[in-house]
N, CA, C and O atoms as a GROMACS GRO file, in nm:
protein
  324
    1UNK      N    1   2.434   3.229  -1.472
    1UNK     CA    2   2.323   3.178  -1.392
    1UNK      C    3   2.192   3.229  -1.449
    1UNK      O    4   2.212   3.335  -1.509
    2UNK      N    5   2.080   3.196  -1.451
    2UNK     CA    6   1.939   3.158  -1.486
    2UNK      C    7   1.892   3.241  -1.416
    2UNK      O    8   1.895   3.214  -1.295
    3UNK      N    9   1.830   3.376  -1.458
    3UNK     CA   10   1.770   3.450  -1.364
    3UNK      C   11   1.606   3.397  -1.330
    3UNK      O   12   1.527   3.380  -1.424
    4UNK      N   13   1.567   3.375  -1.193
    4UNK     CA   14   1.428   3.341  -1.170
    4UNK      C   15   1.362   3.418  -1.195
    4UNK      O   16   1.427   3.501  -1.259
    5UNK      N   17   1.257   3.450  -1.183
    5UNK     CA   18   1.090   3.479  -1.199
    5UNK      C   19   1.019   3.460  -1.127
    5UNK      O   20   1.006   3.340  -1.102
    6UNK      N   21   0.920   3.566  -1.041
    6UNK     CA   22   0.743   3.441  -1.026
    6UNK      C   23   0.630   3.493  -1.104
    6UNK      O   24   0.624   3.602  -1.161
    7UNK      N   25   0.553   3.416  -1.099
    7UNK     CA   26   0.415   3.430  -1.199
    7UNK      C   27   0.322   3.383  -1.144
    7UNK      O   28   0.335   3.273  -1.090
    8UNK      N   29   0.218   3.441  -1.142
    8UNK     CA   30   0.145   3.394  -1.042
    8UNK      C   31   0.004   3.304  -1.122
    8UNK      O   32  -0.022   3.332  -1.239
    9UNK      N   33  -0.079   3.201  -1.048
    9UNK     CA   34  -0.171   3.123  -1.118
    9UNK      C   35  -0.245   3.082  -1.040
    9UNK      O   36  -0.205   3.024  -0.939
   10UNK      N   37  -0.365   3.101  -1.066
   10UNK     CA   38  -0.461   2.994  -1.000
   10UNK      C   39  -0.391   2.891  -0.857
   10UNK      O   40  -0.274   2.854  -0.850
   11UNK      N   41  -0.473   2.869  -0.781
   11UNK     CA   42  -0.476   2.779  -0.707
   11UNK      C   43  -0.490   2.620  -0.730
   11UNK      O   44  -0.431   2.522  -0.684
   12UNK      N   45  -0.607   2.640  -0.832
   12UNK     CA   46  -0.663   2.527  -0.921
   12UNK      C   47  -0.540   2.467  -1.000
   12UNK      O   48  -0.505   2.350  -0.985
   13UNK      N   49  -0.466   2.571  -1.098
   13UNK     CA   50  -0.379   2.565  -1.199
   13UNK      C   51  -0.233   2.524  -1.177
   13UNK      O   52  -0.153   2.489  -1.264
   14UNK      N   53  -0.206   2.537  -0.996
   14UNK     CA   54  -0.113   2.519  -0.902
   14UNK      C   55  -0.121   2.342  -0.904
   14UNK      O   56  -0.051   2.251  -0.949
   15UNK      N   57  -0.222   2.354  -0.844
   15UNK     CA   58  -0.234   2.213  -0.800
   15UNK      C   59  -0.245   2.132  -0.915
   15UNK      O   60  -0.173   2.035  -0.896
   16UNK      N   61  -0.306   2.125  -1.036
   16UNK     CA   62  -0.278   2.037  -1.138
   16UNK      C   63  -0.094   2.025  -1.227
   16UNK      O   64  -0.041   1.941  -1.301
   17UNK      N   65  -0.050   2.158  -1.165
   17UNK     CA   66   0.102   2.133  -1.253
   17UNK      C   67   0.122   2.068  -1.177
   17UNK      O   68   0.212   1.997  -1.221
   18UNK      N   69   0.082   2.017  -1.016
   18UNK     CA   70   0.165   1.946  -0.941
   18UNK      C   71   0.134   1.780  -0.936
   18UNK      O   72   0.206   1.685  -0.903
   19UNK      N   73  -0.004   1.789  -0.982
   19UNK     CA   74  -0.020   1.643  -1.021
   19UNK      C   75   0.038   1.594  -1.148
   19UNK      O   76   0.066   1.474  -1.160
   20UNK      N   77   0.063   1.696  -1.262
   20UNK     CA   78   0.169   1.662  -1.350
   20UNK      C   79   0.284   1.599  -1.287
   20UNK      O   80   0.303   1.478  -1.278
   21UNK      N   81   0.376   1.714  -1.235
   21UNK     CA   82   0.512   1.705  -1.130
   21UNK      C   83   0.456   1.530  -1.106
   21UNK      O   84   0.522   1.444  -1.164
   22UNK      N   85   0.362   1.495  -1.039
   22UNK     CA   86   0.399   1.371  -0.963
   22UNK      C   87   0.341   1.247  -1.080
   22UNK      O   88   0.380   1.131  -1.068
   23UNK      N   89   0.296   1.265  -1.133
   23UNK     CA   90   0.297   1.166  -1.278
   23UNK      C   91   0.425   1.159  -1.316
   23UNK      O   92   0.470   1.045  -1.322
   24UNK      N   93   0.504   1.255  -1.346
   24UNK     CA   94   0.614   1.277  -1.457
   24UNK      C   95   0.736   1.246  -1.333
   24UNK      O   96   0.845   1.261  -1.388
   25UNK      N   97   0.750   1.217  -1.217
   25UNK     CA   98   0.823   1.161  -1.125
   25UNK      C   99   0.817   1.034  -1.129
   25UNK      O  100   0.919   0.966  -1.140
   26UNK      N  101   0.680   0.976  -1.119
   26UNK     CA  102   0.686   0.788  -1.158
   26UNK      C  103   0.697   0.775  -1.252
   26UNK      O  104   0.675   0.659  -1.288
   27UNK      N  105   0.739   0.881  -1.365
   27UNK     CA  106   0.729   0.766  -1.553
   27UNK      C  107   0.908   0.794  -1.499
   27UNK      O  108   0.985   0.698  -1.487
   28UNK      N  109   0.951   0.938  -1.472
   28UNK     CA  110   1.090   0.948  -1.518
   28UNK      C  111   1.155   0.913  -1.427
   28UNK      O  112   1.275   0.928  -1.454
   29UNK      N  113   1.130   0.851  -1.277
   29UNK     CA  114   1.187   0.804  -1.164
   29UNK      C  115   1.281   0.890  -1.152
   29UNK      O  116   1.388   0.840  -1.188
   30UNK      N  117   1.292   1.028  -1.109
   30UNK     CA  118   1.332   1.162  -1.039
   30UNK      C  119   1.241   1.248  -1.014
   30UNK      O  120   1.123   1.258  -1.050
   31UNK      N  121   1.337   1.335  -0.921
   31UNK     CA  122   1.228   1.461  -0.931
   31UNK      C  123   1.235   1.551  -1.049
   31UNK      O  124   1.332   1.569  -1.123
   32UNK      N  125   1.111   1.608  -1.055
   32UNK     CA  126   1.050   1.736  -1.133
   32UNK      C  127   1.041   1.821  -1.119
   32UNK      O  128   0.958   1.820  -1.028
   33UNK      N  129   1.072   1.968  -1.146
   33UNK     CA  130   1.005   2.091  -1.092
   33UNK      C  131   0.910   2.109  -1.173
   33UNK      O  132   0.882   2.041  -1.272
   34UNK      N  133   0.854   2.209  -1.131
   34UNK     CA  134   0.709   2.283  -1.168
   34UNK      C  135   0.755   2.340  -1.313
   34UNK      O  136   0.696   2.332  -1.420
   35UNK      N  137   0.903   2.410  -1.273
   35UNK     CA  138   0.962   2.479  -1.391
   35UNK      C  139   0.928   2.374  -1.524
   35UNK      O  140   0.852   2.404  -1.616
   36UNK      N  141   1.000   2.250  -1.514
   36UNK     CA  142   1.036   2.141  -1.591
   36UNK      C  143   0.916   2.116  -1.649
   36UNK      O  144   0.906   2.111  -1.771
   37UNK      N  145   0.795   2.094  -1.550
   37UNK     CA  146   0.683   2.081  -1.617
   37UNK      C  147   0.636   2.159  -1.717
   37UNK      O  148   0.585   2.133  -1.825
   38UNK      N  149   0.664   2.267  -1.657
   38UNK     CA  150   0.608   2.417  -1.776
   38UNK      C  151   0.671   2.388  -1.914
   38UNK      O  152   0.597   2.368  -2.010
   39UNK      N  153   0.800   2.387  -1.926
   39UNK     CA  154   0.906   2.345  -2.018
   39UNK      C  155   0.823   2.233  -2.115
   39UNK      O  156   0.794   2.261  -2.232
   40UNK      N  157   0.791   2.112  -2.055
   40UNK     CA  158   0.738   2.003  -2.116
   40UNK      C  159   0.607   2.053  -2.203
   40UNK      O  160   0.591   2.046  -2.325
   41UNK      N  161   0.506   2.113  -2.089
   41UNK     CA  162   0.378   2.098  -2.142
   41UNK      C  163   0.433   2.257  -2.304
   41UNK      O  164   0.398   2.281  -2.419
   42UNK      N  165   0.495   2.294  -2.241
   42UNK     CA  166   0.548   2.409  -2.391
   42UNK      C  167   0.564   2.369  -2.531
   42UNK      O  168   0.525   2.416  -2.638
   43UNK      N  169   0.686   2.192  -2.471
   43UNK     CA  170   0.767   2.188  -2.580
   43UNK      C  171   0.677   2.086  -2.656
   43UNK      O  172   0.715   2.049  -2.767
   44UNK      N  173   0.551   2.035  -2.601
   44UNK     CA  174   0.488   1.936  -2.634
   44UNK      C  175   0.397   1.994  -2.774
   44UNK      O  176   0.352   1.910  -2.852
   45UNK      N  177   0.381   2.098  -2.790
   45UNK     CA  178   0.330   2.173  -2.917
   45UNK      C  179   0.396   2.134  -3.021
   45UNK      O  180   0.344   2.085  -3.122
   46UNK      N  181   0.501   2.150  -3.007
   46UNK     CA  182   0.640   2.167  -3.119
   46UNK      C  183   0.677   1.960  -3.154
   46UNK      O  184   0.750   1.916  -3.242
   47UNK      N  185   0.622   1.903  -3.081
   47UNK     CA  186   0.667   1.757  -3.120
   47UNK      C  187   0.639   1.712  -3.200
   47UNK      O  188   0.541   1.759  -3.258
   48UNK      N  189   0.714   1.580  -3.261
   48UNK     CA  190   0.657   1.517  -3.370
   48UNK      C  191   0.564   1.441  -3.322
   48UNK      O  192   0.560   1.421  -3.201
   49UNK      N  193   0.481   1.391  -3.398
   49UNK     CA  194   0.433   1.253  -3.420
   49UNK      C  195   0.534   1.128  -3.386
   49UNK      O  196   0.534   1.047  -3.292
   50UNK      N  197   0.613   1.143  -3.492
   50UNK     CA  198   0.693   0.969  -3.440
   50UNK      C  199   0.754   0.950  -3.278
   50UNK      O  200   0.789   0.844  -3.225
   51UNK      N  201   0.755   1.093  -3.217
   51UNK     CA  202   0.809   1.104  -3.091
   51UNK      C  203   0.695   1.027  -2.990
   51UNK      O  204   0.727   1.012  -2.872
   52UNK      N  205   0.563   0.980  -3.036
   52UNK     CA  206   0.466   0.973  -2.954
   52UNK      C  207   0.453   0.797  -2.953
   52UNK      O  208   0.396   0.742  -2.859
   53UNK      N  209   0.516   0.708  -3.077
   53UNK     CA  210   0.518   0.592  -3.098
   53UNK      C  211   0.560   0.499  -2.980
   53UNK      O  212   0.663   0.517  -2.916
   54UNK      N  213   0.450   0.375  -2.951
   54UNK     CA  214   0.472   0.365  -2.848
   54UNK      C  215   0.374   0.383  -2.744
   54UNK      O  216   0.328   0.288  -2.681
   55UNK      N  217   0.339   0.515  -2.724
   55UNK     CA  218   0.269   0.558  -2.577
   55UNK      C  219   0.137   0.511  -2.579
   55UNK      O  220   0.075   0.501  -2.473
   56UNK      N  221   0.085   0.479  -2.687
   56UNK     CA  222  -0.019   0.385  -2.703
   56UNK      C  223  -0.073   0.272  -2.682
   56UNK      O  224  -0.147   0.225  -2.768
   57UNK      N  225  -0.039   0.182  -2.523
   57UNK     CA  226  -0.089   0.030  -2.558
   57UNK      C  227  -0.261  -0.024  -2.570
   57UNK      O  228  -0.356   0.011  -2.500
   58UNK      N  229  -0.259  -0.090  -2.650
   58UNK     CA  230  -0.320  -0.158  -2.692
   58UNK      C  231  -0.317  -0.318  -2.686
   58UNK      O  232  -0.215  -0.387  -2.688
   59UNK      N  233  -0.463  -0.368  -2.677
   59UNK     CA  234  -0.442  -0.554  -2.689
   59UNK      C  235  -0.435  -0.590  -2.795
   59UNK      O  236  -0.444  -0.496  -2.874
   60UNK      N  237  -0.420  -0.696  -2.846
   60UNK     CA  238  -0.482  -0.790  -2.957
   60UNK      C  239  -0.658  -0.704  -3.000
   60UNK      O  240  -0.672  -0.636  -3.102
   61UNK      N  241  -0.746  -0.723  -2.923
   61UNK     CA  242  -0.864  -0.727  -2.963
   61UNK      C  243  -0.875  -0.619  -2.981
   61UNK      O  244  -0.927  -0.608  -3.092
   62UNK      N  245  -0.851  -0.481  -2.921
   62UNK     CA  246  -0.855  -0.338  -2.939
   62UNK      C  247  -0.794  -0.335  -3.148
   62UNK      O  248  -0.870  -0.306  -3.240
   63UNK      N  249  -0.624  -0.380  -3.163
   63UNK     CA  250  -0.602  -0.360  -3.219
   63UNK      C  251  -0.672  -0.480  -3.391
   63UNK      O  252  -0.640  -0.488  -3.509
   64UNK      N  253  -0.709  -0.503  -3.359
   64UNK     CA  254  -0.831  -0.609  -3.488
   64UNK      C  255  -0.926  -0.489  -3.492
   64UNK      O  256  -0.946  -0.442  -3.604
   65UNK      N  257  -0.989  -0.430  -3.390
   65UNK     CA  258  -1.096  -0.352  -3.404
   65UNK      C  259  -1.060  -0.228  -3.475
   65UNK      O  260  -1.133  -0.153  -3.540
   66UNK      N  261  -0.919  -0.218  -3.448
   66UNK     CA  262  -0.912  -0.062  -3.552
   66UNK      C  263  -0.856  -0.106  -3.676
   66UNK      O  264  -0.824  -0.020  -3.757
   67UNK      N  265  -0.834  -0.265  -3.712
   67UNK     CA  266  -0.748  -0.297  -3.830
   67UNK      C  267  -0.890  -0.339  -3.912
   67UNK      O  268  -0.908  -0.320  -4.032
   68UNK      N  269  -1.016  -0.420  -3.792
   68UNK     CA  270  -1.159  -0.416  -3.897
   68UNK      C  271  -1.250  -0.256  -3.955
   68UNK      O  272  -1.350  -0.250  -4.026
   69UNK      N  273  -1.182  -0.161  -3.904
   69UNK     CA  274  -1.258  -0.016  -3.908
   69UNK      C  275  -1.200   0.000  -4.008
   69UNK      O  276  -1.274   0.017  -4.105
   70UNK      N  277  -1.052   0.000  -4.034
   70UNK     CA  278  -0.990   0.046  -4.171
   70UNK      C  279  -0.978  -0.022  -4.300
   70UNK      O  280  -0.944   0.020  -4.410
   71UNK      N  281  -1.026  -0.173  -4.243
   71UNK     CA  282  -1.049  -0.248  -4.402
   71UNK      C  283  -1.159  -0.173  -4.447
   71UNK      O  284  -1.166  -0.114  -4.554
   72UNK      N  285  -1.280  -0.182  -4.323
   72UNK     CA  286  -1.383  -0.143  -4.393
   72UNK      C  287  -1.425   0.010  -4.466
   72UNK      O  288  -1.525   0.028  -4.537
   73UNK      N  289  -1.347   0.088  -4.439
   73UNK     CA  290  -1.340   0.206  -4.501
   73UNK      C  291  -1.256   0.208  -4.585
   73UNK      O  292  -1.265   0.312  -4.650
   74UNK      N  293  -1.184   0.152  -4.615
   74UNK     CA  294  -1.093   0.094  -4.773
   74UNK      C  295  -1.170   0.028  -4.888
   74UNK      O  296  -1.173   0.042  -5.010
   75UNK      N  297  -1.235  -0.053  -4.793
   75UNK     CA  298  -1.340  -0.084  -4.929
   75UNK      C  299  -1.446  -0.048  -4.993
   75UNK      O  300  -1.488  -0.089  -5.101
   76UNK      N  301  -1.483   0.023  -4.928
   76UNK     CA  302  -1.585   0.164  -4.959
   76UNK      C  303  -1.533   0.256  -5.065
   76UNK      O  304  -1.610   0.317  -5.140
   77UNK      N  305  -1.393   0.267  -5.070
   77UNK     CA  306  -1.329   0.399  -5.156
   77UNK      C  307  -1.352   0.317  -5.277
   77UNK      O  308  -1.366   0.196  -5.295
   78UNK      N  309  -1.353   0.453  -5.377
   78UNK     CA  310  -1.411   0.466  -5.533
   78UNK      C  311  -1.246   0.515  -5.591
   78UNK      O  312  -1.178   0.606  -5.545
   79UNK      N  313  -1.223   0.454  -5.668
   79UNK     CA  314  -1.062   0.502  -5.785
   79UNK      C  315  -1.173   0.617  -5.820
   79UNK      O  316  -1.288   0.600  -5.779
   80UNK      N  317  -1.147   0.715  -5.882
   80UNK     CA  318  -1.148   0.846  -5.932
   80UNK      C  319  -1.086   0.816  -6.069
   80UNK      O  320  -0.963   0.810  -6.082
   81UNK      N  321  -1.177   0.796  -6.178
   81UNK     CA  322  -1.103   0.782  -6.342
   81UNK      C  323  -1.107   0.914  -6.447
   81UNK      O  324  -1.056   0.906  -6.559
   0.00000   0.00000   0.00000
């Protein structure tokens, strides 16, 4: 068995793990503990990149606007001879 702990935090710092907790209840449709949260916001250091693919939506027009930003800084670049 998992020996508990307490630790003590802010009031402030209370109440935002718990608005986490209730975000992370409507994406994962269960409950959360506070613990779980801690766990997450920890393991979220250590993630990849490709783990994040996805969480990004975007429209059509958003995505032209970042595909016209990167032509145009492509064509700006100089070969190096």
């Amino acid at each position: 068995m998992t020996k508990m702990i307490s630790i003590k935090v802010r009031e402030e710092t209370y109440r935002r793990l718990n608005e986490l907790a209730g975000k992370l209840r409507a994406e994962l449709k269960r409950p959360v503990s506070i613990d779980e949260v801690i766990n997450i916001l920890l393991g979220r250091a250590r993630r990849r990149v490709s783990e994040f693919a996805g969480a990004w939506e975007m429209d059509d027009e958003e995505a032209e606007e970042i595909l016209k930003a990167i032509r145009s800084v492509r064509a700006r670049w100089r070969l190096q001879k």
